[in-house]
C-alpha positions as CSV (number, residue, x, y, z in Angstrom):
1,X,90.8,100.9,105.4
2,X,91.9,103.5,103.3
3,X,91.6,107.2,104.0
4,X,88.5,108.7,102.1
5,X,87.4,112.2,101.1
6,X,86.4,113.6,104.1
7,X,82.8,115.5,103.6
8,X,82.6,118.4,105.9
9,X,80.0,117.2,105.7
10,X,62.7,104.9,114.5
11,X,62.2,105.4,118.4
12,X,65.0,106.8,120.5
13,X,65.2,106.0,123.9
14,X,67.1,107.1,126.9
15,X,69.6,104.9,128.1
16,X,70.6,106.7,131.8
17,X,73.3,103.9,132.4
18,X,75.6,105.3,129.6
19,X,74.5,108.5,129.7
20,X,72.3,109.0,126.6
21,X,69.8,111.1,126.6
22,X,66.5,110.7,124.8
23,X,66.1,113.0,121.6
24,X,63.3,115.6,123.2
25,X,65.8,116.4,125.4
26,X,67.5,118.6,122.7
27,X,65.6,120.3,120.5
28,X,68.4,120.4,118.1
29,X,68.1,117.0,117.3
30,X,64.4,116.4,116.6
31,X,64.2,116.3,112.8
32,X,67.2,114.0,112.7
33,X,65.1,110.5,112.8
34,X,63.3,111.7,109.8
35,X,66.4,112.9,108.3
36,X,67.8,109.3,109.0
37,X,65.1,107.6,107.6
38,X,65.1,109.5,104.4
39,X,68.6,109.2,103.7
40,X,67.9,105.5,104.0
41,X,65.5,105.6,101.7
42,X,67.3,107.5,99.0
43,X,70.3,105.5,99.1
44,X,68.6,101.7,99.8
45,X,71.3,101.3,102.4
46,X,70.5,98.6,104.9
47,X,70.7,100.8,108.3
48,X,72.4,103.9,109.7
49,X,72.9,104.6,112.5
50,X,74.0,108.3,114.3
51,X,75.0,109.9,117.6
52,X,76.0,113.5,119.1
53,X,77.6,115.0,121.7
54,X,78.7,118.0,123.7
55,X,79.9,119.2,126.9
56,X,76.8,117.6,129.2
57,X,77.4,113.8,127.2
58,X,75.7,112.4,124.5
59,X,72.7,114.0,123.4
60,X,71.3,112.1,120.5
61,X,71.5,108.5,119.3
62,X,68.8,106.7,116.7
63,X,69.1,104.1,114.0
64,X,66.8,102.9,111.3
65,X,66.8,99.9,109.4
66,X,68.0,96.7,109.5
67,X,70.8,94.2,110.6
68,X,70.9,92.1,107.1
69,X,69.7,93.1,104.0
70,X,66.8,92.1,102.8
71,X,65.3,91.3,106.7
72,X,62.9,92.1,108.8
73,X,65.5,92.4,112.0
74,X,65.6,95.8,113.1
75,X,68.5,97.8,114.2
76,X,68.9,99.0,117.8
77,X,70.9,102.3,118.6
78,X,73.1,100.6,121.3
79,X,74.2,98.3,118.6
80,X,78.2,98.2,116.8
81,X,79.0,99.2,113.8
82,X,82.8,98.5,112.6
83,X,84.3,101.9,112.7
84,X,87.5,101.2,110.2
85,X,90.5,103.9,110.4
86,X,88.4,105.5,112.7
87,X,90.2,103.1,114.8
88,X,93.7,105.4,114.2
89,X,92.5,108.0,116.6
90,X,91.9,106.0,118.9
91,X,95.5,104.1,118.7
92,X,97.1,107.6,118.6
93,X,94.8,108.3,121.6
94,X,97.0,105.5,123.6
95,X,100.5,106.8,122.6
96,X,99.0,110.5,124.3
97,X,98.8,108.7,127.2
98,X,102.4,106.8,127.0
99,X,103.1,110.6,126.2
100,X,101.5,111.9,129.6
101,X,103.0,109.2,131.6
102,X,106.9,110.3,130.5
103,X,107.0,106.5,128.5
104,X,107.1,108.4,125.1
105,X,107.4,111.4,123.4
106,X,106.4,113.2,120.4
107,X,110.0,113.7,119.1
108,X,111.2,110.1,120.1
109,X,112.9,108.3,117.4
110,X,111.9,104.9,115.9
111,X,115.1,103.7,117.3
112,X,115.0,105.3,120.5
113,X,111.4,103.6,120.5
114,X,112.5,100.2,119.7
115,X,116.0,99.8,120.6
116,X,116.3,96.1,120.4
117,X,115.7,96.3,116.8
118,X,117.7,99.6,116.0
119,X,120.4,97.8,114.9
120,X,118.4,95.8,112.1
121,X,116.3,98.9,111.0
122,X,116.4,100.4,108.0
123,X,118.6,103.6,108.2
124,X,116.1,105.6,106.7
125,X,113.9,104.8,109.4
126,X,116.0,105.3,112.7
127,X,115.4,109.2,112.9
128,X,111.7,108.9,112.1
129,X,109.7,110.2,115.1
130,X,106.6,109.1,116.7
131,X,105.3,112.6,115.5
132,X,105.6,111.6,111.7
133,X,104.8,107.6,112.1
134,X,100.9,108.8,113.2
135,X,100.9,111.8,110.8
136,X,102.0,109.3,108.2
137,X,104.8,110.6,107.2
138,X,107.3,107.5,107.6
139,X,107.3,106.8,104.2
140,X,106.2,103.1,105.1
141,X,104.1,101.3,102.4
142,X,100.1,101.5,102.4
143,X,98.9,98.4,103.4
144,X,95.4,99.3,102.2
145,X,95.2,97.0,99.0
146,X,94.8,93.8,98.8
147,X,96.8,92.8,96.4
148,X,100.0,94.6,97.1
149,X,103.2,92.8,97.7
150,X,103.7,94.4,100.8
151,X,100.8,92.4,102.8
152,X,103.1,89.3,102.6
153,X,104.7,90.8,105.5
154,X,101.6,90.4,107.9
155,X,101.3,86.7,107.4
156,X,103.2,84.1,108.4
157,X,103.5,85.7,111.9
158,X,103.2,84.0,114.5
159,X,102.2,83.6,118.2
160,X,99.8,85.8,120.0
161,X,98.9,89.7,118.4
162,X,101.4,91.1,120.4
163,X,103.9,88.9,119.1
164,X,102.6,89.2,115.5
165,X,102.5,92.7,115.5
166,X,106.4,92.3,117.2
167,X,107.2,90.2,114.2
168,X,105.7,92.7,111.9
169,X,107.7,95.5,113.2
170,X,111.2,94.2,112.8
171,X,110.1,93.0,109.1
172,X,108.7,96.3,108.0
173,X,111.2,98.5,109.3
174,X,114.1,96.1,108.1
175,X,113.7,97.1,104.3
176,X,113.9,100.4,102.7
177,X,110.5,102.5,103.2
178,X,108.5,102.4,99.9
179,X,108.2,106.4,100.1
180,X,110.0,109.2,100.9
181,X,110.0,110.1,104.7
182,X,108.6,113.0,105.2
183,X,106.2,113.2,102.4
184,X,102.4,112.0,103.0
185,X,101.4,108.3,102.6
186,X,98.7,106.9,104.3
187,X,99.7,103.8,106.1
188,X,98.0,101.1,107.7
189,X,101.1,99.7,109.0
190,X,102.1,102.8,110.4
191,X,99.5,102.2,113.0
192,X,100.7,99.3,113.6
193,X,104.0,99.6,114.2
194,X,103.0,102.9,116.4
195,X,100.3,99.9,118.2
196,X,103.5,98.2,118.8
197,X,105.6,101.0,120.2
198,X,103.0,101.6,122.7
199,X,102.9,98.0,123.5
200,X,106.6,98.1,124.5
201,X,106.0,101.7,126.4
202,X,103.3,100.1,128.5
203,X,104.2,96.4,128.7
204,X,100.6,95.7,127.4
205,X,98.7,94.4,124.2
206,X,97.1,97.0,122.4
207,X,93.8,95.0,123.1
208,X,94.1,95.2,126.6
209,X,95.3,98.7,126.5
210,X,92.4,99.5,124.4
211,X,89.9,98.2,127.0
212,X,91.6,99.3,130.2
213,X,92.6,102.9,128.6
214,X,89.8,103.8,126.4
215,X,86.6,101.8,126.7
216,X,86.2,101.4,130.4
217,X,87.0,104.7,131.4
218,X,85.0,106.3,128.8
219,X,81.6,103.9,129.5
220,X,81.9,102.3,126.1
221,X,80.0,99.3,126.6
222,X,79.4,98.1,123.3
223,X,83.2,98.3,121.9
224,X,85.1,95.4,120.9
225,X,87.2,94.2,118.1
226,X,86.4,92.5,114.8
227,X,83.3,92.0,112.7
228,X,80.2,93.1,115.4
229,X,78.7,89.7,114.2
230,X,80.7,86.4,114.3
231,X,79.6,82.8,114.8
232,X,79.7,83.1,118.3
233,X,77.2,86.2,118.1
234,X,75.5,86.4,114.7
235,X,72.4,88.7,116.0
236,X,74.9,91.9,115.6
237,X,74.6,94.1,112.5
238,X,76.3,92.4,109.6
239,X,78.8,94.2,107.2
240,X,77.7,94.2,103.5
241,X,80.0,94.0,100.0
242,X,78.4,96.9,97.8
243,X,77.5,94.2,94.4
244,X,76.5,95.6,91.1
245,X,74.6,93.2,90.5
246,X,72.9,91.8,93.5
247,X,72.9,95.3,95.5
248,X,74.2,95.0,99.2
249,X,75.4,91.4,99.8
250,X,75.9,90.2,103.3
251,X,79.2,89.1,104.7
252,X,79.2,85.4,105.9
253,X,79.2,84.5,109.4
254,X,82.0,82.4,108.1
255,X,84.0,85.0,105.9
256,X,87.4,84.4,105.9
257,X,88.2,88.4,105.4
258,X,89.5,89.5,108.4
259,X,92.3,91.9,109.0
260,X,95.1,90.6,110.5
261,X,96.9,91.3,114.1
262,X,99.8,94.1,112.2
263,X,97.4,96.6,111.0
264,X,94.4,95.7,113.6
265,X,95.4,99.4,115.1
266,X,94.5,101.2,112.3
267,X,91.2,99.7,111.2
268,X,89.5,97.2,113.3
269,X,87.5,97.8,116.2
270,X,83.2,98.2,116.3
271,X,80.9,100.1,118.4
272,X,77.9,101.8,118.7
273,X,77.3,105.6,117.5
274,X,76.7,106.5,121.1
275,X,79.9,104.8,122.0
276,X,82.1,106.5,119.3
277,X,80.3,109.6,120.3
278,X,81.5,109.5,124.2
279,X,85.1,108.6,122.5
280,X,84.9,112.2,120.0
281,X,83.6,114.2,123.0
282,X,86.9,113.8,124.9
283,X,88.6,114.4,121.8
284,X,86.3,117.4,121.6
285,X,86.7,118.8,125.4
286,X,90.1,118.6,125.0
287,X,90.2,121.2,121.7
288,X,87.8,123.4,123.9
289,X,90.6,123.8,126.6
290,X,88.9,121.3,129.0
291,X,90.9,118.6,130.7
292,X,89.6,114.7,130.5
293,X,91.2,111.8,130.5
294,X,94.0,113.2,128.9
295,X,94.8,117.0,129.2
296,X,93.7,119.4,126.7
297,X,97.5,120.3,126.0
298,X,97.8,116.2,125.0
299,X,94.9,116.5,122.7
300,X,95.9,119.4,120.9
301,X,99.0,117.7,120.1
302,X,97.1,115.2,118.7
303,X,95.3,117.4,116.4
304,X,98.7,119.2,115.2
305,X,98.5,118.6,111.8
306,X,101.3,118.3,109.3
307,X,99.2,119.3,105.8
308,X,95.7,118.5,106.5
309,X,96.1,115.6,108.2
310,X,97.1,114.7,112.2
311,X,97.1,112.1,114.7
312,X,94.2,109.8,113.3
313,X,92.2,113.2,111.9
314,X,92.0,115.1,109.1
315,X,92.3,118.9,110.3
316,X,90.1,121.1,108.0
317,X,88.5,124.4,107.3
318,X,84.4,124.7,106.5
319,X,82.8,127.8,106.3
320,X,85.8,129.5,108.0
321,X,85.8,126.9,111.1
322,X,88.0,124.8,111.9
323,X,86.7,120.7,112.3
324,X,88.1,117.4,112.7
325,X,87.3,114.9,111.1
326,X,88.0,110.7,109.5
327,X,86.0,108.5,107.8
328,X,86.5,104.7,108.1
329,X,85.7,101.6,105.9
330,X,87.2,98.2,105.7
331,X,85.1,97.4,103.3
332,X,81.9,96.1,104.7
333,X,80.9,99.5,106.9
334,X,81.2,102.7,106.6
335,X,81.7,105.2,109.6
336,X,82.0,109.0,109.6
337,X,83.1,111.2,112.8
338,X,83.6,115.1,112.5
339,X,84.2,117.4,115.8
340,X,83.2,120.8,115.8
341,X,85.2,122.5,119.0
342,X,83.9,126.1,117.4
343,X,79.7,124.8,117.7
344,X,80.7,122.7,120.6
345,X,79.5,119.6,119.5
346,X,80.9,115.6,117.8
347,X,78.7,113.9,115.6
348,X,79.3,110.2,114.4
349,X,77.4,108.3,111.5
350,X,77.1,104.9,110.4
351,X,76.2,102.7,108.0
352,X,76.6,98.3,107.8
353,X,77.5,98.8,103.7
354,X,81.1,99.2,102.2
355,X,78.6,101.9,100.0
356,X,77.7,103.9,102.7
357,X,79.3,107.6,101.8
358,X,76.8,109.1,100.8
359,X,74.1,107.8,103.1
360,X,76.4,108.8,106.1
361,X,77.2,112.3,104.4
362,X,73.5,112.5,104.1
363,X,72.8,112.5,108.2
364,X,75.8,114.2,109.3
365,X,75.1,117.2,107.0
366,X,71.8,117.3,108.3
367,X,73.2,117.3,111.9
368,X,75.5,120.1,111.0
369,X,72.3,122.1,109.7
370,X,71.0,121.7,112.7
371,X,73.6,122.3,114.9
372,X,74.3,125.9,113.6
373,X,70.7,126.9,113.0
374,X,71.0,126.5,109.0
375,X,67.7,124.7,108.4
């Protein structure tokens, strides 16, 4: 889940329960299928999978290709896809609503935030703000490789993931931070400590707050947490290692990789394109001046960048417009999101294959094209 070089850059049906609406029903979109299928074919990905959205709700979802590699079992639109540190806007999503409801604020202090641990935190940590933690600029470690000796602090925790995540927080922010504060490192366990601030603020798990904040209110059906296929369901797209030498090689059923309870905030929730398109177009509404489920004054705040980077998005310029935008990949996925408030539009693209850049760059510069009239 690290952050990657953002690039700014099959039937379809109509789903009138969660508001999708079949491709004729904008223009825009009609080349896209074919534009799907032949990034698939150029890049031998297993499937993509893409969505859009503007003002009216989403107005394009398709997918091509196939659950496992090497299959016959074809991919449906309304299917999840792991999203990776796409995930970060979404936690930074909940703290603008601890934000609207006077629990936090942007200014707030780590150990105004988490006073029963201020006296144990580092001192270099106490005047951190909330601001800085999801713009990271705490100067906590990474937590994005898997070999580093900071993961040893996520394991070993125990209880439930509230209580994990607890644990997690008064280890990490009990040594010196690996960085300087106030200089850019992207952090996993940022996310995770900020999951945990807004689990204090709202006397909730970030799960639950995740469901009960996000996912119901915004109709997303087919979000959840974790791998989209387990044991329990193995029908759901599976994730694929990019091998050398044996091309795209599915992850087990039974893999142990999993990423654990501290940094699930920044990385691990799944969805379907459609899904993480209803979840941009707020984000979107709220850049154009339009008030959702939290006000447009909230969401700009979110997209306050420090640099080129904000509260889970990168905030850049293309062509003399500003976007946002994040890419996400654990390893086994790869997702792509970029919000265009000037061409009033989000656009979302997927792929089940750690390789899946240039695929997704593929279809979601062939959206832009589209989208402003370029093709």
């Amino acid at each position: 889940m690290r952050r990657v070089g953002m690039i700014v850059g099959s039937v379809v049906l109509a789903f009138s329960a969660v508001g999708v609406r079949a491709v004729g029903d904008d223009a825009r979109f009609d080349t896209i299928p074919e534009s799907i299928v032949a990034a698939l074919e150029a890049t031998k990905v297993p499937a993509l999978s893409a969505a859009a959205a503007d003002e009216t709700g989403v107005i394009f979802a398709d997918a091509a290709g196939v659950r496992v590699a090497r299959g016959d079992s074809e991919v449906g639109i309304d299917e999840p896809f792991h999203i990776g540190s796409c995930t970060k806007a979404m936690t930074a999503t909940l703290v603008g609503i601890a934000v609207e409801e006077g629990k936090l604020r942007w200014d707030m202090t780590l150990s105004e935030a988490l006073p029963d641990i201020a006296g144990e935190m580092h001192e270099k940590y106490k005047g951190v703000t909330i601001a800085q933690l999801l713009r990271h600029l705490s100067g906590m470690a990474s937590f994005t490789k898997g070999a580093a000796a900071e993961n040893a602090l996520m394991h070993g925790l125990e209880g439930d993931a509230r209580a994990q995540r607890a644990a997690f927080v008064e280890r990490v922010l009990s040594i010196e931070p690996a960085g300087e504060v106030g200089a850019f490192e992207y952090s996993n366990g940022g996310y995770g400590v900020a999951a945990a601030i807004v689990e204090r603020a709202l006397d909730a798990s970030w799960e639950d707050l995740m469901r009960e904040r996000l996912f119901g209110p915004l109709e997303m059906r087919t979000a959840g947490f974790g791998w989209p296929a387990t044991e329990e369901h193995p029908g759901a797209p599976r994730g694929h290692y990019a091998d050398a030498r044996f091309g795209d090689r599915p992850q087990s059923l039974k893999d142990s990789y999993k990423l654990p309870p501290a940094i699930a905030p920044a990385g691990d929730v799944h969805c379907s394109s459609a899904d993480l398109a209803r979840f941009a177009r707020m984000h979107l509404l709220g850049l154009m001046g339009e008030d959702g489920l939290l006000r447009s004054e909230t969401i700009k705040s979110l997209h306050e960048p420090d640099g080129d980077y904000a509260a889970g998005w990168g905030e850049v310029m293309r062509d003399g417009r500003a976007i946002s935008t994040h890419d996400g990949s654990a390893g086994t996925f790869y997702t792509r999101v970029i919000l265009q408030p000037g061409d009033g539009v989000a656009i979302v693209a997927q792929s089940n294959t750690g390789r899946g850049a240039e695929a997704v760059g593929k279809v979601c510069e062939a959206m832009i094209e589209v989208v402003r009239g370029e093709e």
